[in-house]
gemmi code that builds the backbone of each chain (N, CA, C; Angstrom):
import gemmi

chains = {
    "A": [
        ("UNK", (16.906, 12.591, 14.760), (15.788, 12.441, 13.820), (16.078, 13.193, 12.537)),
        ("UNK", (15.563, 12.788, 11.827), (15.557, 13.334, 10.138), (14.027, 13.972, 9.525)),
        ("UNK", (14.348, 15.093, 8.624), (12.640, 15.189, 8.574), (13.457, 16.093, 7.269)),
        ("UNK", (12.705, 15.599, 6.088), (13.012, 15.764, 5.261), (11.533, 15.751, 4.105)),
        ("UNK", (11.796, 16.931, 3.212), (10.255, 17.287, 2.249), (10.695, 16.532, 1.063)),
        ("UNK", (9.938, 15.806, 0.680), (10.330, 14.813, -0.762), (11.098, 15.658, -1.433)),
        ("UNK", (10.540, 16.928, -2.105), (10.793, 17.741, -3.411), (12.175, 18.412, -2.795)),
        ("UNK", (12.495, 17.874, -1.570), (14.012, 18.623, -1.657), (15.072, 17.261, -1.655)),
        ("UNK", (14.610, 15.958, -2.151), (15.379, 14.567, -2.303), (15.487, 14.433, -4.149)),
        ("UNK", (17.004, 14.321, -4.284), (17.306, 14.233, -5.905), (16.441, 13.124, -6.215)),
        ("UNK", (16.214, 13.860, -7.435), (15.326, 12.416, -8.215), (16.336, 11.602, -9.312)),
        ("UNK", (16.046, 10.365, -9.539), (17.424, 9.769, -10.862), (16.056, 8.667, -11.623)),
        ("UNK", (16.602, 9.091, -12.984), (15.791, 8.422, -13.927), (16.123, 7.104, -13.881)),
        ("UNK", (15.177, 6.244, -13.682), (15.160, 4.793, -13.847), (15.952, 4.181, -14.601)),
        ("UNK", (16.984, 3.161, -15.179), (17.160, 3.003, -16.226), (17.155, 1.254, -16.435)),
        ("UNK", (15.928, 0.679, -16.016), (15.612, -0.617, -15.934), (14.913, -0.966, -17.236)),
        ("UNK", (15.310, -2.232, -17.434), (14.551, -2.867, -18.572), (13.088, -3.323, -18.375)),
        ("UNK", (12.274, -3.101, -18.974), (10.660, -3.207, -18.684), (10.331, -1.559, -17.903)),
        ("UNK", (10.856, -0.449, -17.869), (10.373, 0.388, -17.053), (10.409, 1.294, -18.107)),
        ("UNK", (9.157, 2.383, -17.708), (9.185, 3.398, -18.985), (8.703, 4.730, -17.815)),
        ("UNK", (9.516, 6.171, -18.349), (9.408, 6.966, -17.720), (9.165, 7.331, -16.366)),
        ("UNK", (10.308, 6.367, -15.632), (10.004, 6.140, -13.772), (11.337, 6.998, -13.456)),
        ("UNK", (11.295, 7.462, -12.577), (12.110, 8.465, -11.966), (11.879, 7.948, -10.156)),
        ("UNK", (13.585, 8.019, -9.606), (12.984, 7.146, -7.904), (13.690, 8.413, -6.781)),
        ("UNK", (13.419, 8.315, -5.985), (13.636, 9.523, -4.833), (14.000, 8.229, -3.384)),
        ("UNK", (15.097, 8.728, -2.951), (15.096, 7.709, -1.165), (14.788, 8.363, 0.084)),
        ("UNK", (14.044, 9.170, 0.217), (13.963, 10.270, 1.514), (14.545, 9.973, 2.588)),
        ("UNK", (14.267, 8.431, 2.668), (14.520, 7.619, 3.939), (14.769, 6.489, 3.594)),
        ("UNK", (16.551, 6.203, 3.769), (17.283, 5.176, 3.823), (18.940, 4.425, 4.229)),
        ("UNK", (19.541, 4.053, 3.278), (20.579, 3.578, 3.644), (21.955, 4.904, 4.577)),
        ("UNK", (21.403, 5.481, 3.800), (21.991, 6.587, 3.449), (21.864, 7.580, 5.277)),
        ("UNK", (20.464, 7.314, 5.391), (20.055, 7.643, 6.562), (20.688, 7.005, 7.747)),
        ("UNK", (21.174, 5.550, 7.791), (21.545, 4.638, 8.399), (20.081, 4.159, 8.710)),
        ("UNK", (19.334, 3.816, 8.020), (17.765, 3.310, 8.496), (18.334, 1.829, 9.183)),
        ("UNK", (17.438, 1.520, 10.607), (18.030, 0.169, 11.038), (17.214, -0.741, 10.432)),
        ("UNK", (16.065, -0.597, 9.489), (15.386, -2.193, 9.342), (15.147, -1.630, 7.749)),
        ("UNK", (14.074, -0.697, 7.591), (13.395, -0.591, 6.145), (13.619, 0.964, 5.825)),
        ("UNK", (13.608, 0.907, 4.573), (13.414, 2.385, 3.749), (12.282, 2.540, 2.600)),
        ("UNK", (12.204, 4.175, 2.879), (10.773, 4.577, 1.962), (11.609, 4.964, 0.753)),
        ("UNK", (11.484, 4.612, 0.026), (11.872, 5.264, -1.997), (10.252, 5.702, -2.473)),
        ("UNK", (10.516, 6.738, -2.893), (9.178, 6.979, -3.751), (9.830, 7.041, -5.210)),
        ("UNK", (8.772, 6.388, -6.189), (8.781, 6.576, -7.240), (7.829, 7.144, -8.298)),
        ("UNK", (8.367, 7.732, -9.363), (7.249, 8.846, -9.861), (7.136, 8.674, -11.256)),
        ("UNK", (5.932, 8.072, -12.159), (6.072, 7.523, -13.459), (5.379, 8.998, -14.328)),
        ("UNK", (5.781, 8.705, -15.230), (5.257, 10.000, -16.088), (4.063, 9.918, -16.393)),
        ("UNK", (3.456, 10.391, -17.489), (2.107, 9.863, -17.973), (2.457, 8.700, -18.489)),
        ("UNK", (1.476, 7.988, -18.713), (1.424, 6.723, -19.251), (2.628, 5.818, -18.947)),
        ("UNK", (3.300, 6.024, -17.890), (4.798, 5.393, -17.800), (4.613, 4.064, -16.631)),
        ("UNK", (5.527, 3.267, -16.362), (5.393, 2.098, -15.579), (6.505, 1.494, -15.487)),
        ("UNK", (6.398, 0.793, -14.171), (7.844, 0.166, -13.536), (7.640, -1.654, -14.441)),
        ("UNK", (8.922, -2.284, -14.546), (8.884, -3.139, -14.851), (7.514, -4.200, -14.625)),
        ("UNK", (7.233, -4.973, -15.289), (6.296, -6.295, -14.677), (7.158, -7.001, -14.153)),
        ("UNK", (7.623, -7.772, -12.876), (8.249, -8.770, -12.693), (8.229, -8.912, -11.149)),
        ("UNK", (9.354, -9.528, -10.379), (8.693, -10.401, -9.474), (10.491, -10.171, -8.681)),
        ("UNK", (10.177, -10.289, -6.932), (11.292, -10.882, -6.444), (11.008, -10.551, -5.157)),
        ("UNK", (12.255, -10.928, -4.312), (11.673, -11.695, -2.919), (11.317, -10.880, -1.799)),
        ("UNK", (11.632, -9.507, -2.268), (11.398, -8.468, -1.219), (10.400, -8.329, -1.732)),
        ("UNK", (9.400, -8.109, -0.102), (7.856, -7.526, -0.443), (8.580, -6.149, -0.603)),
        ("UNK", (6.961, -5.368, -1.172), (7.046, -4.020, -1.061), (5.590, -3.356, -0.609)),
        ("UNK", (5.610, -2.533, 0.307), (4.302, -1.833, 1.018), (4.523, -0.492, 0.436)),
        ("UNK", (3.630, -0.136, 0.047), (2.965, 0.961, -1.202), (2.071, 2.020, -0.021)),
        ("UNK", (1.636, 3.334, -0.270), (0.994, 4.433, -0.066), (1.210, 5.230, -1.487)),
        ("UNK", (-0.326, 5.575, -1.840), (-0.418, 6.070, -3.573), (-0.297, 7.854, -2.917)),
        ("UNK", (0.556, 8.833, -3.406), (0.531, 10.076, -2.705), (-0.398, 10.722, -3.721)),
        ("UNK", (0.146, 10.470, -4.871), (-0.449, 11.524, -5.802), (-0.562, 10.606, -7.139)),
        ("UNK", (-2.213, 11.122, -7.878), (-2.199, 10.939, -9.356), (-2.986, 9.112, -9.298)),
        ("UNK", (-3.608, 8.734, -10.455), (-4.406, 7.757, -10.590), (-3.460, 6.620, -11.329)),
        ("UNK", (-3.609, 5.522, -11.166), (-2.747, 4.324, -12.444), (-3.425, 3.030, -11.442)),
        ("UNK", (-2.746, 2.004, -11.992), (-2.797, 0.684, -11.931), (-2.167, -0.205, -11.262)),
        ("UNK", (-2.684, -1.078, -10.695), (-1.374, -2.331, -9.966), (-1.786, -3.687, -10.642)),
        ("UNK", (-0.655, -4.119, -11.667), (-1.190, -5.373, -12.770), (-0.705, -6.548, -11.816)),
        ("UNK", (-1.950, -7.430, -11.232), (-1.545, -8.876, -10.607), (-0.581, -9.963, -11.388)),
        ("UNK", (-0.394, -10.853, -10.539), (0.223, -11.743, -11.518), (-0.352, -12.701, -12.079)),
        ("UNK", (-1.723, -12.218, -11.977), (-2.564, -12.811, -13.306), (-2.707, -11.870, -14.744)),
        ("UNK", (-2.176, -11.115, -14.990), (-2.309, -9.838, -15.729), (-3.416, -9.132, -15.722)),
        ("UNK", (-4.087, -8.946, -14.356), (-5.491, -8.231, -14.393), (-4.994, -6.165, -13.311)),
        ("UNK", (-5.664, -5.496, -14.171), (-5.217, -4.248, -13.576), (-6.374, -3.541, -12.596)),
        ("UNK", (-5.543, -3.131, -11.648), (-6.626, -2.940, -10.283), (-6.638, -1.657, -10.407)),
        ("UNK", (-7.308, -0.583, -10.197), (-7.387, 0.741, -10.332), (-6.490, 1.232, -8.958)),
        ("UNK", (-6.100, 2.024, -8.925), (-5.014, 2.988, -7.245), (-5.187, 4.336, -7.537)),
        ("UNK", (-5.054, 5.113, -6.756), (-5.458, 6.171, -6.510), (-4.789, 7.097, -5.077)),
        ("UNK", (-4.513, 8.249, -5.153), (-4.112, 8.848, -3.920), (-5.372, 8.267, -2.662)),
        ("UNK", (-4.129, 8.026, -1.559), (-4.593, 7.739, -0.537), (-4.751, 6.144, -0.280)),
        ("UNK", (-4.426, 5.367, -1.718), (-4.219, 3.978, -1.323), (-3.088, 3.300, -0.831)),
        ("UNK", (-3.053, 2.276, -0.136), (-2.120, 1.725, 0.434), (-1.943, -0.497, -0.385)),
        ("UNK", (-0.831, -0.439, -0.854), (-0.767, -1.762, -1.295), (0.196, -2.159, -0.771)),
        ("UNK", (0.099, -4.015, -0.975), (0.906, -4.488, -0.256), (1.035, -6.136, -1.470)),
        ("UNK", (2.261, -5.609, -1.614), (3.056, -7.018, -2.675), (3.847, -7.524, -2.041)),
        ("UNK", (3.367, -8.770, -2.083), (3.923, -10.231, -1.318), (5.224, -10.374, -2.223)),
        ("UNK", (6.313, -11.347, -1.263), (7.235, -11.553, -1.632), (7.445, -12.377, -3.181)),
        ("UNK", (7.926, -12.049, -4.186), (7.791, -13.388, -5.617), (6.877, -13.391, -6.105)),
        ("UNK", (6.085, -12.063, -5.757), (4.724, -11.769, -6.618), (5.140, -10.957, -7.487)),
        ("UNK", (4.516, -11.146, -8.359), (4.697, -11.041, -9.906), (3.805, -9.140, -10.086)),
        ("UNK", (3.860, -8.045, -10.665), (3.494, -6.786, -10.370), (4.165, -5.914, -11.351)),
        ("UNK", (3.186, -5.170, -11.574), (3.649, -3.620, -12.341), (2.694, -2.490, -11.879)),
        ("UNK", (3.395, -1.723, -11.377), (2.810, 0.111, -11.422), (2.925, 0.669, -13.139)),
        ("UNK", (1.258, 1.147, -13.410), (0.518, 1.651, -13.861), (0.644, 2.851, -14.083)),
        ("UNK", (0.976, 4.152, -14.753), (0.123, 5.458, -14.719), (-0.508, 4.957, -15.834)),
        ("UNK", (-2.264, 5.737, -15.720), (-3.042, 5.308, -16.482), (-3.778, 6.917, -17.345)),
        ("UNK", (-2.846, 8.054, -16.687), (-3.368, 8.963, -17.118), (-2.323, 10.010, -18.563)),
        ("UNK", (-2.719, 10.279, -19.137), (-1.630, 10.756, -20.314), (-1.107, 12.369, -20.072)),
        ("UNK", (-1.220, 12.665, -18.806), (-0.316, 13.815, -18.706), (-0.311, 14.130, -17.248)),
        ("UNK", (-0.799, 13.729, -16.403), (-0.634, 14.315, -14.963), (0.375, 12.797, -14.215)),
        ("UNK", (1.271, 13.098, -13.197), (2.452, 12.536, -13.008), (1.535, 11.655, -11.997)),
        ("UNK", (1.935, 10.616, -11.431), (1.598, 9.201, -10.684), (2.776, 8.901, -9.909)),
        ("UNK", (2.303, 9.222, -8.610), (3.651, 9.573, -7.643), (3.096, 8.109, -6.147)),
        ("UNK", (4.412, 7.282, -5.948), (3.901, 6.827, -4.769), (5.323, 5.959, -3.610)),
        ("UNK", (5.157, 5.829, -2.443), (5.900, 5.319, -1.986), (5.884, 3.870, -1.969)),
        ("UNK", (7.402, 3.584, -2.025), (7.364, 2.082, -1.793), (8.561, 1.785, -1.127)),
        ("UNK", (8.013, 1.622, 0.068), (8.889, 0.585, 1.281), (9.123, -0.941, 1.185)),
        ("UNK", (11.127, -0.759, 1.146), (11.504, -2.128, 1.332), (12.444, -2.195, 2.135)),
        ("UNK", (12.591, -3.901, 2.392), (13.702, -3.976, 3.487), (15.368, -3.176, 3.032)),
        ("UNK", (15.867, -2.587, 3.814), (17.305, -1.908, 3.477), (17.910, -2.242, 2.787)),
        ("UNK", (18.023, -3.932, 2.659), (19.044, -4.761, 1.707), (18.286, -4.831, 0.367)),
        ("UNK", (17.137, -4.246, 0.023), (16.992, -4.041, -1.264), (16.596, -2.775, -1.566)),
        ("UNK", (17.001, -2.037, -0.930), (16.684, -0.550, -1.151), (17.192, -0.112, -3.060)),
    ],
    "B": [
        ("UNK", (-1.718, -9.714, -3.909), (-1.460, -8.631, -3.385), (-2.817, -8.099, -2.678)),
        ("UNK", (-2.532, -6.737, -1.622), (-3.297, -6.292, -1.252), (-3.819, -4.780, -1.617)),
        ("UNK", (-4.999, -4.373, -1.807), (-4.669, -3.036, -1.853), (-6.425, -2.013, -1.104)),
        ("UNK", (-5.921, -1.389, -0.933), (-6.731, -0.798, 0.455), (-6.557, 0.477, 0.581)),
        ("UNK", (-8.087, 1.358, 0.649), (-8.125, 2.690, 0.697), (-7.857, 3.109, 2.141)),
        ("UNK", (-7.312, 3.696, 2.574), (-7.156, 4.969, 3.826), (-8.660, 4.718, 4.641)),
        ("UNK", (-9.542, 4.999, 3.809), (-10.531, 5.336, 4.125), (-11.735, 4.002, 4.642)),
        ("UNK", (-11.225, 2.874, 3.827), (-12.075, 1.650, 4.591), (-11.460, 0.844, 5.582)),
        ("UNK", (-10.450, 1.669, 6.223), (-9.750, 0.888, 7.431), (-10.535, 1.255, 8.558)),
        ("UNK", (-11.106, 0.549, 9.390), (-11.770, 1.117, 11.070), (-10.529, 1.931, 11.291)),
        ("UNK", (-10.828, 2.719, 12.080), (-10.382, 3.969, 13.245), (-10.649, 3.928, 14.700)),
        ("UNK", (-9.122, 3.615, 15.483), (-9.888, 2.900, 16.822), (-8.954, 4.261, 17.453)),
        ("UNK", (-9.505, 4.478, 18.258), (-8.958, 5.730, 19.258), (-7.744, 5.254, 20.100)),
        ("UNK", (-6.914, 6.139, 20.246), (-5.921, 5.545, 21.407), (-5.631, 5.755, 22.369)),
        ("UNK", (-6.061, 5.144, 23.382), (-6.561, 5.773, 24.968), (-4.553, 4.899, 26.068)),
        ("UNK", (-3.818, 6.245, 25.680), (-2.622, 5.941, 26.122), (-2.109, 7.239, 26.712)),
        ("UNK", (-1.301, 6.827, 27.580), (-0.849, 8.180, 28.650), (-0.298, 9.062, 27.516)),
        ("UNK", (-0.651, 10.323, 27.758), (0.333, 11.422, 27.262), (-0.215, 11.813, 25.502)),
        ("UNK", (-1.276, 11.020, 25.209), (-1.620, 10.674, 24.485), (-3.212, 11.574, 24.287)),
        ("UNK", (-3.483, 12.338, 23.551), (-4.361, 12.977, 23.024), (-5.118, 13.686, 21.870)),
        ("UNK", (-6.281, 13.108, 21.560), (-7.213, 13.129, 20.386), (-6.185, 12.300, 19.122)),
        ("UNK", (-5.796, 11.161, 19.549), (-4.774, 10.624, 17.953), (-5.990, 8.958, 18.461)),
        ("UNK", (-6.280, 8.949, 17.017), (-6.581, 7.709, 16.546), (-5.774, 7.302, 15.576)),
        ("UNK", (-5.912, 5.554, 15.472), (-4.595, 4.974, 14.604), (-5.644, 4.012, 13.563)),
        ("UNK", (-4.763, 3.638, 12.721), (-5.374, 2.501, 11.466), (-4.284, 1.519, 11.491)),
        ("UNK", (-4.704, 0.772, 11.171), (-3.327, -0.328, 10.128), (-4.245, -0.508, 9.167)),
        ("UNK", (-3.534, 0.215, 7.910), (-3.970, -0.373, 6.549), (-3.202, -1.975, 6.039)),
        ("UNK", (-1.514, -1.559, 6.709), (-1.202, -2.748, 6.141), (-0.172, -3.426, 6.741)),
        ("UNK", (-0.536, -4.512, 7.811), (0.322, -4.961, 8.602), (0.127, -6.452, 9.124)),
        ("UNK", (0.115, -6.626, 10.133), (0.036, -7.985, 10.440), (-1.208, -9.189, 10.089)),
        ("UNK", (-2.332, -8.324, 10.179), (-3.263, -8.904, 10.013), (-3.053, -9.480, 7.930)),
        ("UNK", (-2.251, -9.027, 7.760), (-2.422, -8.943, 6.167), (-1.431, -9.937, 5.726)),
        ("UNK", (-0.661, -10.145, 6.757), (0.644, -11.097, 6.833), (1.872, -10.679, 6.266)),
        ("UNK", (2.728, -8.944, 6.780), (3.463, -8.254, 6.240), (4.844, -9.538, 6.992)),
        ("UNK", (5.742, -9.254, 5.642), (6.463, -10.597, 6.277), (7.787, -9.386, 6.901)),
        ("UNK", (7.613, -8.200, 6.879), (8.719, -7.297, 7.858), (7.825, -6.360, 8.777)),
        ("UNK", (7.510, -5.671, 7.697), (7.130, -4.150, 8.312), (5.720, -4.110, 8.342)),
        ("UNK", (5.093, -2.895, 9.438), (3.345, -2.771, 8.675), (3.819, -0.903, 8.487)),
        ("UNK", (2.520, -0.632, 8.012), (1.833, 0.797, 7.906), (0.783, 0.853, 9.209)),
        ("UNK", (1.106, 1.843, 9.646), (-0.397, 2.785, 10.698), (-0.220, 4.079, 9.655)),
        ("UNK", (-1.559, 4.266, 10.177), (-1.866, 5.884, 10.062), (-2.104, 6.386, 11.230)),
        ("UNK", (-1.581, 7.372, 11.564), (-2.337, 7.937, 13.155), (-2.759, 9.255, 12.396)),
        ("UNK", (-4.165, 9.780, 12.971), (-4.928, 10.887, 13.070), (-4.675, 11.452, 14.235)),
        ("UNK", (-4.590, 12.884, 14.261), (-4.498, 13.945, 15.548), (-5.424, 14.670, 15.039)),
        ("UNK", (-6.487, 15.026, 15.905), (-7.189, 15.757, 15.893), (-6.630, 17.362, 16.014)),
        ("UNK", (-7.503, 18.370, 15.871), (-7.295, 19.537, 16.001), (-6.450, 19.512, 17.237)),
        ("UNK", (-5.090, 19.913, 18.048), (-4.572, 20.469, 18.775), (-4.183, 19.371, 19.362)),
        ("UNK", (-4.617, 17.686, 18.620), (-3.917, 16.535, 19.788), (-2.687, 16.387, 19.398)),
        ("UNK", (-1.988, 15.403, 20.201), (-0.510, 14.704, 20.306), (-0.142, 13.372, 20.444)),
        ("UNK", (0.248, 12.989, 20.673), (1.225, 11.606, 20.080), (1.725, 11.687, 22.032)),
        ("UNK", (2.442, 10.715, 22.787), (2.749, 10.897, 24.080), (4.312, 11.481, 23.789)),
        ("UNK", (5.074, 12.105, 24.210), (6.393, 12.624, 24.522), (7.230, 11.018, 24.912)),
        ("UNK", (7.592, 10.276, 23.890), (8.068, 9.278, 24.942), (9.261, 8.489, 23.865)),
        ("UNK", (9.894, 7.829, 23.954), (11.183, 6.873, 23.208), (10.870, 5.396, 23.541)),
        ("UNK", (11.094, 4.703, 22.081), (11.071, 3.156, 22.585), (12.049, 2.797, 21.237)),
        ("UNK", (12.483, 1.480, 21.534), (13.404, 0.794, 21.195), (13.368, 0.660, 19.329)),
        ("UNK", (11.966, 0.749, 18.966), (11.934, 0.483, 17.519), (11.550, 1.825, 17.085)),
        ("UNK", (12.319, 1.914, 15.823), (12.280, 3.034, 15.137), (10.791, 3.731, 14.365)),
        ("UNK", (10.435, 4.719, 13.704), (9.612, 5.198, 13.104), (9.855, 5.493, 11.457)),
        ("UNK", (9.547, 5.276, 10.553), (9.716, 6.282, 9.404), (8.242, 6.562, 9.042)),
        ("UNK", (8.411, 8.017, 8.839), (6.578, 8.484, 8.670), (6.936, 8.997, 7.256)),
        ("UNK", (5.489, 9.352, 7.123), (5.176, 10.128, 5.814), (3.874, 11.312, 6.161)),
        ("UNK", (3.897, 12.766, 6.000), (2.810, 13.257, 6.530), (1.830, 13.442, 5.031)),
        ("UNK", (0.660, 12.506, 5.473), (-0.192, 12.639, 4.526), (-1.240, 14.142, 4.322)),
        ("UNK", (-1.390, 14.595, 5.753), (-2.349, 16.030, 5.611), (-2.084, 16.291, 6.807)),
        ("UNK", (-2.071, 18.004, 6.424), (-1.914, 18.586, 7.863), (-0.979, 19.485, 7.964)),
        ("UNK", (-0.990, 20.308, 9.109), (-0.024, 20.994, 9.713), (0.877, 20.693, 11.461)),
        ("UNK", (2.015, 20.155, 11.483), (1.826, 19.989, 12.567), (3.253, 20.060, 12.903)),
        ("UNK", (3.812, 19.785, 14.180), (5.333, 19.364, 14.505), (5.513, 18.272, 15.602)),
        ("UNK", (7.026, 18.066, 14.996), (7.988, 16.911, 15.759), (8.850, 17.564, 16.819)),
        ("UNK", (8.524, 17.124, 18.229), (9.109, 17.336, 18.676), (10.442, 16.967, 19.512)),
        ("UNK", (11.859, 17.243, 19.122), (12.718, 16.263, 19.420), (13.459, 16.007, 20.926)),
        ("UNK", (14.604, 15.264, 20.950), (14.659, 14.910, 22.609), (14.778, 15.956, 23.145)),
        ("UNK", (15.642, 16.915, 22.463), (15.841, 18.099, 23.206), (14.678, 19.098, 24.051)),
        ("UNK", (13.255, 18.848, 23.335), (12.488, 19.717, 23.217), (12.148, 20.749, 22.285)),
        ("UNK", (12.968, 20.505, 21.193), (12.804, 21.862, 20.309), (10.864, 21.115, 19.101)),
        ("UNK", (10.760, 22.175, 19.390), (9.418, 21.574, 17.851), (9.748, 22.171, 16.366)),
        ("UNK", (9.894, 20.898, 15.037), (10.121, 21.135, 14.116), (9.158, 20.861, 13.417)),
        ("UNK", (8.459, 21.915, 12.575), (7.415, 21.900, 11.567), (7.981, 20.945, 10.775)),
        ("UNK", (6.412, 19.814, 10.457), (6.263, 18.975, 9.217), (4.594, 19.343, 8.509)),
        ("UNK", (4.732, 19.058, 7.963), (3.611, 19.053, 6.862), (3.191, 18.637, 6.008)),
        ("UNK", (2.570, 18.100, 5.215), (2.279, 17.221, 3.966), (3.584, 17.183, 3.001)),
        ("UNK", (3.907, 15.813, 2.869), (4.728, 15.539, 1.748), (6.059, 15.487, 2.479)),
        ("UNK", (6.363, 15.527, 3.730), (7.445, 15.691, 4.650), (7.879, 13.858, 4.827)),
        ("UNK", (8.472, 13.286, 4.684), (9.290, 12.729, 5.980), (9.913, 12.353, 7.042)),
        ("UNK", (9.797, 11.461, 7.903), (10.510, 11.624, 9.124), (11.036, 10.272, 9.304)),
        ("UNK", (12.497, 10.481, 10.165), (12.841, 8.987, 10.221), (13.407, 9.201, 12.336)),
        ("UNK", (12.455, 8.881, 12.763), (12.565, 8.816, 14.251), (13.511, 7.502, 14.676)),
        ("UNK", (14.712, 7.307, 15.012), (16.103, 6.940, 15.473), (15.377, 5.576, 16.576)),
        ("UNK", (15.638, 4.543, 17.161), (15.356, 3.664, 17.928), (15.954, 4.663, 19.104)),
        ("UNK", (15.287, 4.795, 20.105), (15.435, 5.082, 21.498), (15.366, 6.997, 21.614)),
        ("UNK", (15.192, 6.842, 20.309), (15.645, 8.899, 20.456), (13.464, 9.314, 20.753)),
        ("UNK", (13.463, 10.283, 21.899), (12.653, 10.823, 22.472), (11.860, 11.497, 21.403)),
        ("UNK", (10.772, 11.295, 21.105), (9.958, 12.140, 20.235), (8.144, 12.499, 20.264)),
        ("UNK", (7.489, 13.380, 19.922), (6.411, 13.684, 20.286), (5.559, 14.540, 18.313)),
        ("UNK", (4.632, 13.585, 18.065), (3.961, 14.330, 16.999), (2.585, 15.244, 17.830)),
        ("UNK", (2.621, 16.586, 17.118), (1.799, 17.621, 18.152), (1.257, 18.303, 16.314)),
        ("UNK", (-0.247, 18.427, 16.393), (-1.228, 19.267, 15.593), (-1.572, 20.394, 15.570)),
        ("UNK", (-0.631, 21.143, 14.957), (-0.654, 23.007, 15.558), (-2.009, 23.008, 14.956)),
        ("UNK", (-2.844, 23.012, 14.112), (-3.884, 23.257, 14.029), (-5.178, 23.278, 14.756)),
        ("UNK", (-5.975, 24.639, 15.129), (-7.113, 24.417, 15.902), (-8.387, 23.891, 15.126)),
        ("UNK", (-8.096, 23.669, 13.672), (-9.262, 23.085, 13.063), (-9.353, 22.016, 12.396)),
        ("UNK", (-8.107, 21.504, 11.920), (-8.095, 20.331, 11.085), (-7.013, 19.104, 11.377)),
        ("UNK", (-7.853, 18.332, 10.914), (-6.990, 16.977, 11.515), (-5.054, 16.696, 11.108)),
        ("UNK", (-4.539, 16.232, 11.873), (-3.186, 16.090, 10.900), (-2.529, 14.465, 11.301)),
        ("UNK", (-2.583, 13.526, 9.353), (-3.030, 12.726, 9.433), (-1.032, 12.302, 8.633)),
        ("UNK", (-0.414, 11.033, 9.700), (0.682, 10.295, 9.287), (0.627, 9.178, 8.906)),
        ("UNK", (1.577, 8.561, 8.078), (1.781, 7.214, 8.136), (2.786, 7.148, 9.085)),
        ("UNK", (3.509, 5.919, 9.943), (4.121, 5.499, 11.102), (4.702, 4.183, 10.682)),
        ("UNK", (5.289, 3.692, 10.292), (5.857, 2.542, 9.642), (6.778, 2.073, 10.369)),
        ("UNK", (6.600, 0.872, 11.531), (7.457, 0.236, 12.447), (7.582, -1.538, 11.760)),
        ("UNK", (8.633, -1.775, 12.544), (8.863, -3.306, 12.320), (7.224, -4.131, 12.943)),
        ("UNK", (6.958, -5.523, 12.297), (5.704, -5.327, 12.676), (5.800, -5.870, 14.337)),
        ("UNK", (6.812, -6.574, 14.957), (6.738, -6.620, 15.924), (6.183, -5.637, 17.118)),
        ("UNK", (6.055, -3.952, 16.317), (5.947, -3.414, 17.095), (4.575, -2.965, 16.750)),
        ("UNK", (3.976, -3.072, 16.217), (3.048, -2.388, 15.314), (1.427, -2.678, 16.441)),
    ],
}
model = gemmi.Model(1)
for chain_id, residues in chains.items():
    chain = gemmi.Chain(chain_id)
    for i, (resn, *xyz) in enumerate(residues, 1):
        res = gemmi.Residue()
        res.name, res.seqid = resn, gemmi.SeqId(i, " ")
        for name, pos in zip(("N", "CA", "C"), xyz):
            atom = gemmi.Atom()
            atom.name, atom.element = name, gemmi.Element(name[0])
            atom.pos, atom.b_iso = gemmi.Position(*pos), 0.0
            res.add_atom(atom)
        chain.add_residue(res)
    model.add_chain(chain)
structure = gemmi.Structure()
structure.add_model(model)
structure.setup_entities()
């Protein structure tokens, strides 16, 4: 078994197109030899956000820390919050939100290994 | 997409050998149509446990609140606590136990959903 505290997993600055001030952590993954899925948390700055866009791996969400947004792929923004749990369907269209201008927006997102 | 507080999921108790004061959730799993994995949450009450036991599909947790430990095949108990990780091995022996005599200590449990 592995048991590992986030804040002791390197963090690496995002460097995706459509993403602004995201930073990602893998606590639990490839790396681990995970046999099916891995947790990445990712952590947007203030006002920062992961790309809008879309692809075939779902991803299952738990919000740990800090308030922001989940934009549908209708462009409508849902409020999230610590302690929420989301769940983006495969080729659904999505962006993470921070909606606050200085406190950090921290959350996990589990995908299958092959898109870790 | 889906998205769902912690807190408006029912809480059904889990009346299983070896098994004491832990109630479970699925925020986000089959019923939701996860096309791999789901989310549980299990709750341990003040001083409950999880059963001492190994099965074929793996675990990766996340400890949302609490104080508590993992205990591994060997028997040894390793403190986790909020913000911790765990990635429990397919077949490797393990037991979640709530050192606390007053407050709940609350995981996510993230299995394939076959197992869920």
């Amino acid at each position: 078994m592995i048991i590992r505290s986030l804040y002791a997993v390197p963090e690496k600055k995002l460097d995706l197109q459509g993403a602004q001030g995201v930073s990602r952590r893998v606590p639990i993954g490839r790396q681990e030899q995970v046999p099916n899925f891995s947790f990445r948390v990712f952590t947007l700055e203030a006002l920062g956000h992961t790309p809008y866009h879309a692809h075939e791996s779902e991803h299952v969400n738990y919000i740990i820390r800090g308030k922001g947004a989940l934009k549908d792929e209708h462009g409508n923004l849902h409020p999230v919050q610590e302690g929420d749990f989301c769940l983006i369907y495969p080729n659904e269209k999505h962006q993470f939100r921070n909606l606050s201008d200085s406190e950090a927006f921290v959350f996990i997102c589990a995908v299958m290994k092959a898109y870790e």
